[in-house]
N, CA, C and O of each residue as an XYZ file, in Angstrom:
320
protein
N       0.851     -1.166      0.000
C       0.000      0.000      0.000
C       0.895      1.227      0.000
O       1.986      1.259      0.570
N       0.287      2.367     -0.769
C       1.563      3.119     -0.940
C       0.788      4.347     -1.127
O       0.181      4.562     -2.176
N       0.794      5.444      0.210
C       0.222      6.819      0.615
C       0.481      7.483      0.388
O       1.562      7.829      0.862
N      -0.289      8.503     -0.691
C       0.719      9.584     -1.597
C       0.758     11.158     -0.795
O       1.784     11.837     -0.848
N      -0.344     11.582     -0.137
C      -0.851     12.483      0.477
C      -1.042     12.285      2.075
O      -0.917     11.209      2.660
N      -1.416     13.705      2.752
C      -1.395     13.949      3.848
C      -2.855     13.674      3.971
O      -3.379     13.216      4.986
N      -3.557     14.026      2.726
C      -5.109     13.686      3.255
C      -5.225     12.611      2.805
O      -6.455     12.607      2.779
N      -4.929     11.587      2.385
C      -4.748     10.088      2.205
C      -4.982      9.499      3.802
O      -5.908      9.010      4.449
N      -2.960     10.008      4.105
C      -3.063      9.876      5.689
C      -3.951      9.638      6.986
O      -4.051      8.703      7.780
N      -4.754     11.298      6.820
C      -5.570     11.543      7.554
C      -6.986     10.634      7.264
O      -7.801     10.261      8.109
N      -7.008     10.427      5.957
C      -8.558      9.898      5.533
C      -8.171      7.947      6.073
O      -9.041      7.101      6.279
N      -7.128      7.799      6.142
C      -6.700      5.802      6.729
C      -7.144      6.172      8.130
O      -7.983      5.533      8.764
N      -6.367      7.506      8.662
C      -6.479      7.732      9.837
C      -7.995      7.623     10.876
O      -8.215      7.182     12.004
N      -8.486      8.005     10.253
C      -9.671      8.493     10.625
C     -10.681      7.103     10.200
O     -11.767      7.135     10.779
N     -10.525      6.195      9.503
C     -10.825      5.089      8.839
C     -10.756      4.140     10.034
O     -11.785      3.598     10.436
N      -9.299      3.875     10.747
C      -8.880      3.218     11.596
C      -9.660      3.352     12.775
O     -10.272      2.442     13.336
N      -9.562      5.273     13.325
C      -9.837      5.388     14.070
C     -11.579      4.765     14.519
O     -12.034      4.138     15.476
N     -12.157      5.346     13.246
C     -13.512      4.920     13.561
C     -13.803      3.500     13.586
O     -14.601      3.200     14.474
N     -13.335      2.410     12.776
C     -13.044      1.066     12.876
C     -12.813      0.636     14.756
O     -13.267     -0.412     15.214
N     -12.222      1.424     15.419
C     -11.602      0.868     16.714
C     -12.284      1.984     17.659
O     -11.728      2.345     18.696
N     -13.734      2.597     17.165
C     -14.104      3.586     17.764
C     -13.693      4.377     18.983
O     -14.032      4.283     20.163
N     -12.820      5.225     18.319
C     -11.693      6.043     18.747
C     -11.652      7.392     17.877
O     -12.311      7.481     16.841
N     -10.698      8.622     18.436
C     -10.341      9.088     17.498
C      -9.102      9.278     17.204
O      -8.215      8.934     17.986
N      -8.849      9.848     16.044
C      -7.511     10.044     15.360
C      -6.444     10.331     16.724
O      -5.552      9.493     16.847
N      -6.478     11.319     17.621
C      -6.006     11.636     18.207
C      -5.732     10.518     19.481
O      -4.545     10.294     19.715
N      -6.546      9.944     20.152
C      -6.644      8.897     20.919
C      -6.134      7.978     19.890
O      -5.631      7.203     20.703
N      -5.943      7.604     19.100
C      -5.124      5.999     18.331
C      -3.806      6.760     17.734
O      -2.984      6.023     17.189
N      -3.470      8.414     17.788
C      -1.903      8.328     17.974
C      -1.178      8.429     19.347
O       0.036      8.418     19.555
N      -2.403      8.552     20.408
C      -1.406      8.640     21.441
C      -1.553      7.097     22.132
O      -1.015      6.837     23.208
N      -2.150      6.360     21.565
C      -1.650      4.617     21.817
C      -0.772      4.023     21.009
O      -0.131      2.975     21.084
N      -0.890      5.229     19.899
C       0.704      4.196     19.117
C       2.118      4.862     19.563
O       3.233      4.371     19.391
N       1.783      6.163     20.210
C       3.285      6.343     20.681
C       3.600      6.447     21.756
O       4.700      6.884     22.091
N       2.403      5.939     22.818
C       2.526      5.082     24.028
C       3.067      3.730     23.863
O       3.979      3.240     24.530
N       2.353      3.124     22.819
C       3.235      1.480     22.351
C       4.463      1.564     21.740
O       4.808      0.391     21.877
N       5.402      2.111     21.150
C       5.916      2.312     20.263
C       7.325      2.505     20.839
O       7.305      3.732     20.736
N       8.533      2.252     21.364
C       9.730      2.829     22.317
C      10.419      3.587     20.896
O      10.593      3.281     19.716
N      10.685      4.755     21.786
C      11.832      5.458     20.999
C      13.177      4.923     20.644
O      13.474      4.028     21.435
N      14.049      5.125     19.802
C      15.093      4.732     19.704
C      15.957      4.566     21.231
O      16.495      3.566     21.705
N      15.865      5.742     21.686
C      16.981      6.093     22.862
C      16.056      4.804     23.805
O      16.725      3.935     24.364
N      14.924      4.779     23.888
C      14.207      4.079     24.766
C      14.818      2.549     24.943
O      15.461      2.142     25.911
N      14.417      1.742     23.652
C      15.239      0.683     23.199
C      16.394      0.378     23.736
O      16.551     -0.563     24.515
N      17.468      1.315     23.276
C      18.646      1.283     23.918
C      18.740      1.064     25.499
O      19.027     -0.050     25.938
N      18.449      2.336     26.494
C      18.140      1.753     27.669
C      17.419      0.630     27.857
O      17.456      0.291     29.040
N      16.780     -0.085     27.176
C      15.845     -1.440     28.014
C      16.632     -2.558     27.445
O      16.858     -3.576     28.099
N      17.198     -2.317     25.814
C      18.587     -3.415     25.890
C      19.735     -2.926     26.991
O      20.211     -4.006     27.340
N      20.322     -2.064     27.606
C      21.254     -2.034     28.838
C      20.441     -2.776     30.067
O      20.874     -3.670     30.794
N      19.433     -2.295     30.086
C      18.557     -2.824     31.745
C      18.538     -4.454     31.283
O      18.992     -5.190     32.158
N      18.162     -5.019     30.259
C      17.773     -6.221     30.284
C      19.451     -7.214     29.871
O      19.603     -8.413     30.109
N      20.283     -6.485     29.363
C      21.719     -7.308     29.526
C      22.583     -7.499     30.845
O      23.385     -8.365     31.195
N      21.936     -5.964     31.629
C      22.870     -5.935     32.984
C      22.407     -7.036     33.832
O      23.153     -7.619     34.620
N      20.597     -7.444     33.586
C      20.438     -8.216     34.665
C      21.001     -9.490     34.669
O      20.660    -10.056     35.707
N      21.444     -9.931     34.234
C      22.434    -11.838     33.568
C      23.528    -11.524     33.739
O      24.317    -12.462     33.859
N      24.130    -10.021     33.837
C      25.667     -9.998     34.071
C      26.596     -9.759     32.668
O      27.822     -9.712     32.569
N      25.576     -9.630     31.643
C      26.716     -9.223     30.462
C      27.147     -8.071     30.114
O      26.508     -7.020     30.117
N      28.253     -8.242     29.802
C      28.737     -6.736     29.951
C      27.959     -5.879     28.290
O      27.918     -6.693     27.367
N      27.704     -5.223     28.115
C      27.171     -4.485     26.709
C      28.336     -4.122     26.223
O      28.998     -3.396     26.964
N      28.777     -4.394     25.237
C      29.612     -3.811     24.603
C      29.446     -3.574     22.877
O      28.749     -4.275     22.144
N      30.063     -2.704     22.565
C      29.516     -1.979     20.822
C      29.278     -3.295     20.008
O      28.422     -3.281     19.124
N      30.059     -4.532     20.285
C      29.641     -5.733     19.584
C      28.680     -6.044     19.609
O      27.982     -6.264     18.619
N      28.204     -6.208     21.316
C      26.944     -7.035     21.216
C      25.735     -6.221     21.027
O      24.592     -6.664     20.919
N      26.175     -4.710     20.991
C      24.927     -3.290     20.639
C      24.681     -3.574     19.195
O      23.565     -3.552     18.676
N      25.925     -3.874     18.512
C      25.542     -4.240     16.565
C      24.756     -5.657     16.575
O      23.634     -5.647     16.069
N      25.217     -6.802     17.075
C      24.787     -7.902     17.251
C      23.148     -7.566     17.154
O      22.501     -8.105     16.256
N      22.572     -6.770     17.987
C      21.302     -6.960     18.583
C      20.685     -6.191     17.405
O      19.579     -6.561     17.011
N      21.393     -4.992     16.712
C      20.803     -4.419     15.848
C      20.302     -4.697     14.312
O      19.475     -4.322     13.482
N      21.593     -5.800     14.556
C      21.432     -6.252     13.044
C      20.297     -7.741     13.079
O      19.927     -8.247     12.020
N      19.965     -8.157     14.104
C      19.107     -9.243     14.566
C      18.083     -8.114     14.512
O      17.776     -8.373     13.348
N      17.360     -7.155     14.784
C      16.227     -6.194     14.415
C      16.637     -6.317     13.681
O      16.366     -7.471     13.350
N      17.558     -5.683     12.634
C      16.920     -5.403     11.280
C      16.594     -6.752     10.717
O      15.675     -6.559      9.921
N      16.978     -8.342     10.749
C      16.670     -8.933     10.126
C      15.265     -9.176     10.225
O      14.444     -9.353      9.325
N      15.094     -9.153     11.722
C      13.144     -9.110     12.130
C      12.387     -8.178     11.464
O      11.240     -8.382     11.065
N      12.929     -7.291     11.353
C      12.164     -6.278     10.193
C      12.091     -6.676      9.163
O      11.027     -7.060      8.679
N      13.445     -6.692      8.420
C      13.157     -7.084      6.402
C      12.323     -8.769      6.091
O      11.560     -8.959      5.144
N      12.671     -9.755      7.049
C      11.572    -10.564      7.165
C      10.167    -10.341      7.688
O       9.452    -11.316      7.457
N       9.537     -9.318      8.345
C       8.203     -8.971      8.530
C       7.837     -7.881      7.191
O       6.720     -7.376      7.301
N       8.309     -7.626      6.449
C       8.272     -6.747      5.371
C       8.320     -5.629      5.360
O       7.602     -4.966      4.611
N       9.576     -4.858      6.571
C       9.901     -3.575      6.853
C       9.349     -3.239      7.813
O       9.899     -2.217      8.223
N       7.780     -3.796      9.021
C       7.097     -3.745      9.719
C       8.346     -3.057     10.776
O       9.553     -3.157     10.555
N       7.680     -2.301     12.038
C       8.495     -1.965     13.265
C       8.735     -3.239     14.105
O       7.775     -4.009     14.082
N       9.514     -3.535     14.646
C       9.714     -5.285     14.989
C       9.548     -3.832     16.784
O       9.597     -4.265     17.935
């Protein structure tokens, strides 16, 4: 599917929203309540390596990244 416009956007938007009777505004602030920021990510891969005792290091920061991206290009670019 491929969204050429802002009122495209807004018109899925509003599509969705009413589908999950909601509005536009209430179903973006659950997707970027669901959604971790980059920086976010990062801290919860440190919190969740420190607890086992591994040390994080830039290896195992690429390691983990390039394992997302493969979860991505196999879900078909989806946010993993």
């Amino acid at each position: 599917m491929s969204i050429k416009t802002s009122e495209e956007v807004r018109d899925r938007l509003r599509i969705l929203a009413d589908e999950r009777g909601t509005t536009i505004t209430e179903l973006l602030e659950e997707l970027a309540a669901r959604e971790p920021t980059a920086a976010e990510r990062a801290q919860r891969a440190l919190e969740a390596a420190s607890e086992p005792g591994v040390e994080c290091t830039g290896q195992l920061e690429q390691a983990g990244q390039d394992a997302w991206a493969e979860i991505r290009a196999r879900q078909g670019g989806a946010a993993a």
